[in-house]
VMD Tcl script that builds the backbone (N, CA, C; Angstrom):
set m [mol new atoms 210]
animate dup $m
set s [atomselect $m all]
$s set {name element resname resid chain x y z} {
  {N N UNK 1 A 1.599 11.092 11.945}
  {CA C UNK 1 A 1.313 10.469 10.676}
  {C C UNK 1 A 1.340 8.958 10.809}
  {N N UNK 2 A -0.024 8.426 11.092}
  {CA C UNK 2 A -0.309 6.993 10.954}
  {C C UNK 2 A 0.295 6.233 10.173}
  {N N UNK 3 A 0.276 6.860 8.741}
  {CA C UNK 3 A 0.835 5.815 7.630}
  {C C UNK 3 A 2.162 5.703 7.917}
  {N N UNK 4 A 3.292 6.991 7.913}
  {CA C UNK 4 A 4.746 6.818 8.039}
  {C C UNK 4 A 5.393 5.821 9.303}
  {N N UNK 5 A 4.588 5.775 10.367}
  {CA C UNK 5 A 4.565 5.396 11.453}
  {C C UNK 5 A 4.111 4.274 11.841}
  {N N UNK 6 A 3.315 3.405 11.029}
  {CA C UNK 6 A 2.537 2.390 11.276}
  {C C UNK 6 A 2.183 1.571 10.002}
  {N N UNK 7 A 1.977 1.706 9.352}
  {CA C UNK 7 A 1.026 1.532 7.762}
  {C C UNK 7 A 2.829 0.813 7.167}
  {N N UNK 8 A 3.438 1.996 6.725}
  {CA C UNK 8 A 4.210 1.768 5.843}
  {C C UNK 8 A 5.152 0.691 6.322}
  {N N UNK 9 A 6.218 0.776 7.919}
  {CA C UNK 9 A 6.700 -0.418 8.453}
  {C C UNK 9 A 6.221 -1.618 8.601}
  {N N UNK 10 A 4.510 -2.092 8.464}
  {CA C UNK 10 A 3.901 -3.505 8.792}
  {C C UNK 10 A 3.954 -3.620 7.191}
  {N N UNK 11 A 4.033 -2.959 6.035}
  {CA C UNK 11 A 4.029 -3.658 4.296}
  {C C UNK 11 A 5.246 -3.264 4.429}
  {N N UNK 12 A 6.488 -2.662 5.027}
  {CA C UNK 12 A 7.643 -3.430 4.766}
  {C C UNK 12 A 8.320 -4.721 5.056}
  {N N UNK 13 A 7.287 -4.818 6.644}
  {CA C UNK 13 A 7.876 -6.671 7.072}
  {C C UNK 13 A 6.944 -7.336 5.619}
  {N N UNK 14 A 5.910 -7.088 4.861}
  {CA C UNK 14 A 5.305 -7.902 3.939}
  {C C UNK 14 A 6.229 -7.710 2.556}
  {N N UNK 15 A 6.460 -6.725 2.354}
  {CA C UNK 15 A 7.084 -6.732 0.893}
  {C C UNK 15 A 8.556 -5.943 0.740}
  {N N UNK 16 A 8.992 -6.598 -0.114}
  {CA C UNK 16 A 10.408 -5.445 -0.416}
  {C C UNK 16 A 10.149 -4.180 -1.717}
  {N N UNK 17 A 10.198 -3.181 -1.099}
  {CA C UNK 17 A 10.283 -2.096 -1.543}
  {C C UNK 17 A 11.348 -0.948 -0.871}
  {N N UNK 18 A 11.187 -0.024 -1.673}
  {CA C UNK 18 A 12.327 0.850 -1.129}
  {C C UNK 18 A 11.781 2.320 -0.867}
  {N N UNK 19 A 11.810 2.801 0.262}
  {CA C UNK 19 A 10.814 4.289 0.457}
  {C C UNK 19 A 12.033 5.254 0.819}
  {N N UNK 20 A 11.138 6.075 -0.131}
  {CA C UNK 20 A 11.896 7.969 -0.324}
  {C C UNK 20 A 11.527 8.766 0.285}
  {N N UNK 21 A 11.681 9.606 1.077}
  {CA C UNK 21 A 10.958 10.685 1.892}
  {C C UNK 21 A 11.287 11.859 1.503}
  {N N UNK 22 A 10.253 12.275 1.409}
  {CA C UNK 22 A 11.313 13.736 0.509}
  {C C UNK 22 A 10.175 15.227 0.982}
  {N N UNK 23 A 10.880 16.441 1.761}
  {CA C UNK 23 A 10.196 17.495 2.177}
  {C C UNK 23 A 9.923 18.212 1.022}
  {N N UNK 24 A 8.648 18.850 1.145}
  {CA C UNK 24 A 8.201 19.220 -0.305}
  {C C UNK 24 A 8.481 20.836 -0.191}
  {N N UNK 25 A 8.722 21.508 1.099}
  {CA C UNK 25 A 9.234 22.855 1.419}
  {C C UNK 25 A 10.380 23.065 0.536}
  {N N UNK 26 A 10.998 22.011 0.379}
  {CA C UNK 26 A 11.993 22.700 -0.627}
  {C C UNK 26 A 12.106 22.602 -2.289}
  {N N UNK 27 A 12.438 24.025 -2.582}
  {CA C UNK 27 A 11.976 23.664 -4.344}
  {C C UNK 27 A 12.494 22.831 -4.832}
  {N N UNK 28 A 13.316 21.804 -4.988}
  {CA C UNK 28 A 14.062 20.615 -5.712}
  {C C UNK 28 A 13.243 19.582 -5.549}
  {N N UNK 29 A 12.689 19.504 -4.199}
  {CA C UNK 29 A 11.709 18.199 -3.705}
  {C C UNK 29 A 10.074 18.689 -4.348}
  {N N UNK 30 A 9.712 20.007 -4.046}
  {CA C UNK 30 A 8.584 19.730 -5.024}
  {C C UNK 30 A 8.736 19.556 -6.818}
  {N N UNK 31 A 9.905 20.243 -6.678}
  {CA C UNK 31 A 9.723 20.294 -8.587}
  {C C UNK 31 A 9.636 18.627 -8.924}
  {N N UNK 32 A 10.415 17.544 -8.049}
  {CA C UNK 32 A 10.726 16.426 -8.404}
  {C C UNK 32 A 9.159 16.035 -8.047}
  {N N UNK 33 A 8.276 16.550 -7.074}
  {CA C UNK 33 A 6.959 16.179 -7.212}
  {C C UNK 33 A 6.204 16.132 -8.380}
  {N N UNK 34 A 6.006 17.879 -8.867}
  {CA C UNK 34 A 5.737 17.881 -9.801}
  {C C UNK 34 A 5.965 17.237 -11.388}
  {N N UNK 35 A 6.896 16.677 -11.249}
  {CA C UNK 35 A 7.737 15.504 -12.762}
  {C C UNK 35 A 7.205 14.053 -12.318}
  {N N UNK 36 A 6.785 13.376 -10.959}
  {CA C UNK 36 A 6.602 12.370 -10.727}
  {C C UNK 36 A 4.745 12.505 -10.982}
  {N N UNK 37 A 4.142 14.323 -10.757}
  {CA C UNK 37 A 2.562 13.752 -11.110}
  {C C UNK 37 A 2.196 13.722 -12.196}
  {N N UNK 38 A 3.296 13.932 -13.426}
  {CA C UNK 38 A 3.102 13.575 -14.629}
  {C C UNK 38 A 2.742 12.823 -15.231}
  {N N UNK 39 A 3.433 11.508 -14.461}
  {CA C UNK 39 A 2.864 9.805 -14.485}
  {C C UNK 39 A 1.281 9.323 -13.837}
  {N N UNK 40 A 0.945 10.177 -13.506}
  {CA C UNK 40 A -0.148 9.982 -13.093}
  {C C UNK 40 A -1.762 10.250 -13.726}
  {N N UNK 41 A -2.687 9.399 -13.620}
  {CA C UNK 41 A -4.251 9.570 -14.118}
  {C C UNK 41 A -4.788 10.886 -13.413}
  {N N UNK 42 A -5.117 10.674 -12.104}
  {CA C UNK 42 A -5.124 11.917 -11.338}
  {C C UNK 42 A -4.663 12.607 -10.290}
  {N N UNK 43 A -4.590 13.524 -9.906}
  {CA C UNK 43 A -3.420 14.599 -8.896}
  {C C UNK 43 A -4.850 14.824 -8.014}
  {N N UNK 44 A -3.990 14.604 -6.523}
  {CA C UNK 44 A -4.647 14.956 -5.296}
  {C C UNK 44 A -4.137 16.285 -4.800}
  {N N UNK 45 A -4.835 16.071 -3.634}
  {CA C UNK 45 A -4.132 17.992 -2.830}
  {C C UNK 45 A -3.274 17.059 -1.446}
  {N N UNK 46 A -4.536 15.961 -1.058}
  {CA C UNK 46 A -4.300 15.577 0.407}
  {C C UNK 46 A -2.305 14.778 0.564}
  {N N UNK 47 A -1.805 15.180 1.773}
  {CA C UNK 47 A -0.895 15.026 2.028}
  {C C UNK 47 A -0.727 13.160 3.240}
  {N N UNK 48 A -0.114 13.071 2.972}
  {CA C UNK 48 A 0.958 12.712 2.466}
  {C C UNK 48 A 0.773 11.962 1.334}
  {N N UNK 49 A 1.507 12.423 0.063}
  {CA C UNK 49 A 1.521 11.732 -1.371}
  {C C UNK 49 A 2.391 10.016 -1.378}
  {N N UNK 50 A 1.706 9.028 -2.013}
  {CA C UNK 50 A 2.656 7.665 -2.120}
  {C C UNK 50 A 2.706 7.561 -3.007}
  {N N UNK 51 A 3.502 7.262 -3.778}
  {CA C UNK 51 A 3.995 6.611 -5.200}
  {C C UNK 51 A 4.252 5.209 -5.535}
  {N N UNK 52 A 3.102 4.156 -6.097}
  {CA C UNK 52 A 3.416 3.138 -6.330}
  {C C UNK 52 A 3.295 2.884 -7.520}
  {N N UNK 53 A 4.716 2.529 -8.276}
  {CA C UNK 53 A 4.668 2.408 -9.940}
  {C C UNK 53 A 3.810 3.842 -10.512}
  {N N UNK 54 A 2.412 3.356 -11.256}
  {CA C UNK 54 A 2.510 4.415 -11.765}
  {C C UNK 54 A 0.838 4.919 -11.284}
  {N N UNK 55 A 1.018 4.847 -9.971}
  {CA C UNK 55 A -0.104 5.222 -8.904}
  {C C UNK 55 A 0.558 6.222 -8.164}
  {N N UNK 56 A -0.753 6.952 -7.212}
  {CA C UNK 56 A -0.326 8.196 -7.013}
  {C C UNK 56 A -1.767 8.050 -5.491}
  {N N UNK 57 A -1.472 7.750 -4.064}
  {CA C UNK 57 A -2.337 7.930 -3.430}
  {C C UNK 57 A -2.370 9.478 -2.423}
  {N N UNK 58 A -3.080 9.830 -2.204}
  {CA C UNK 58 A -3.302 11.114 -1.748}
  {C C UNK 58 A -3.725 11.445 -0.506}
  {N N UNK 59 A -3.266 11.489 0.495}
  {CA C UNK 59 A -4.247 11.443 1.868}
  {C C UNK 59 A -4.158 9.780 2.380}
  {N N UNK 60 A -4.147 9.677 3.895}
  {CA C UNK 60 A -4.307 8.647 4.338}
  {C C UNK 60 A -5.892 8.463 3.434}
  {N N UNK 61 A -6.524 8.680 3.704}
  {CA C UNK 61 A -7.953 8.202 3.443}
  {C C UNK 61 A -8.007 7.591 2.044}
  {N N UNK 62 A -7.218 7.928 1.202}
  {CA C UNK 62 A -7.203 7.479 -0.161}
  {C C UNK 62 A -5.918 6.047 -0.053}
  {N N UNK 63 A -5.065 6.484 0.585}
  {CA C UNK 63 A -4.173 5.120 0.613}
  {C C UNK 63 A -4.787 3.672 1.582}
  {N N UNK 64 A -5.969 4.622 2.505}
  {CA C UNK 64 A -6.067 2.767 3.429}
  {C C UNK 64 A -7.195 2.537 2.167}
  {N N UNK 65 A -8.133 3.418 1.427}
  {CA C UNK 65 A -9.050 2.811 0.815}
  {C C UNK 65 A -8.568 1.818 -0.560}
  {N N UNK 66 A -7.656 2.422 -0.882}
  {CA C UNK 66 A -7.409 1.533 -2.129}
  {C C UNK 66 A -5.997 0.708 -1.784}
  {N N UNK 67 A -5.487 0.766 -0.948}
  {CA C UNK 67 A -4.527 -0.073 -0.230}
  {C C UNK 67 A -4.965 -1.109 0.263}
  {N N UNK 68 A -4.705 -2.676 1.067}
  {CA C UNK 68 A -5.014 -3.524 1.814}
  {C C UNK 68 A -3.777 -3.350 2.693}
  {N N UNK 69 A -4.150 -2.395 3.483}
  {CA C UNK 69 A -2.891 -2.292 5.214}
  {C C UNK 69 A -3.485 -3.416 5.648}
  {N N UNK 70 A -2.499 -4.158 6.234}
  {CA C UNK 70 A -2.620 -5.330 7.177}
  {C C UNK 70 A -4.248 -5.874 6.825}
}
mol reanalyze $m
mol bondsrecalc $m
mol representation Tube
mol addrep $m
């Protein structure tokens, strides 16, 4: 996983934020998924999900497109 691995550590040397990792195999971690896509315009399928404020990216392909990585 590019983003966890690469993406997300180069916008932590840029910004302060605070990241949650959370396995979705277990029912507590998805139900808390499911209450966080509430806040959201629209719900993806693609994995890995990011949560910024009250954004919701879906898939690497959706986070480098509407993201500026490096």
């Amino acid at each position: 996983m590019e983003i966890l691995l690469k993406d997300i550590p180069a916008l932590q040397q840029r910004y302060d934020f605070q990241l949650n990792k959370y396995d979705i195999d277990i029912l507590e971690n998805y139900e808390l998924l499911e209450t966080m896509e509430q806040n959201v315009a629209e719900i993806g399928e693609d994995l890995p999900i990011i949560f910024v404020g009250d954004s919701a990216f879906y898939g690497p392909d959706e986070f480098h497109g509407k993201l500026n990585v490096l």
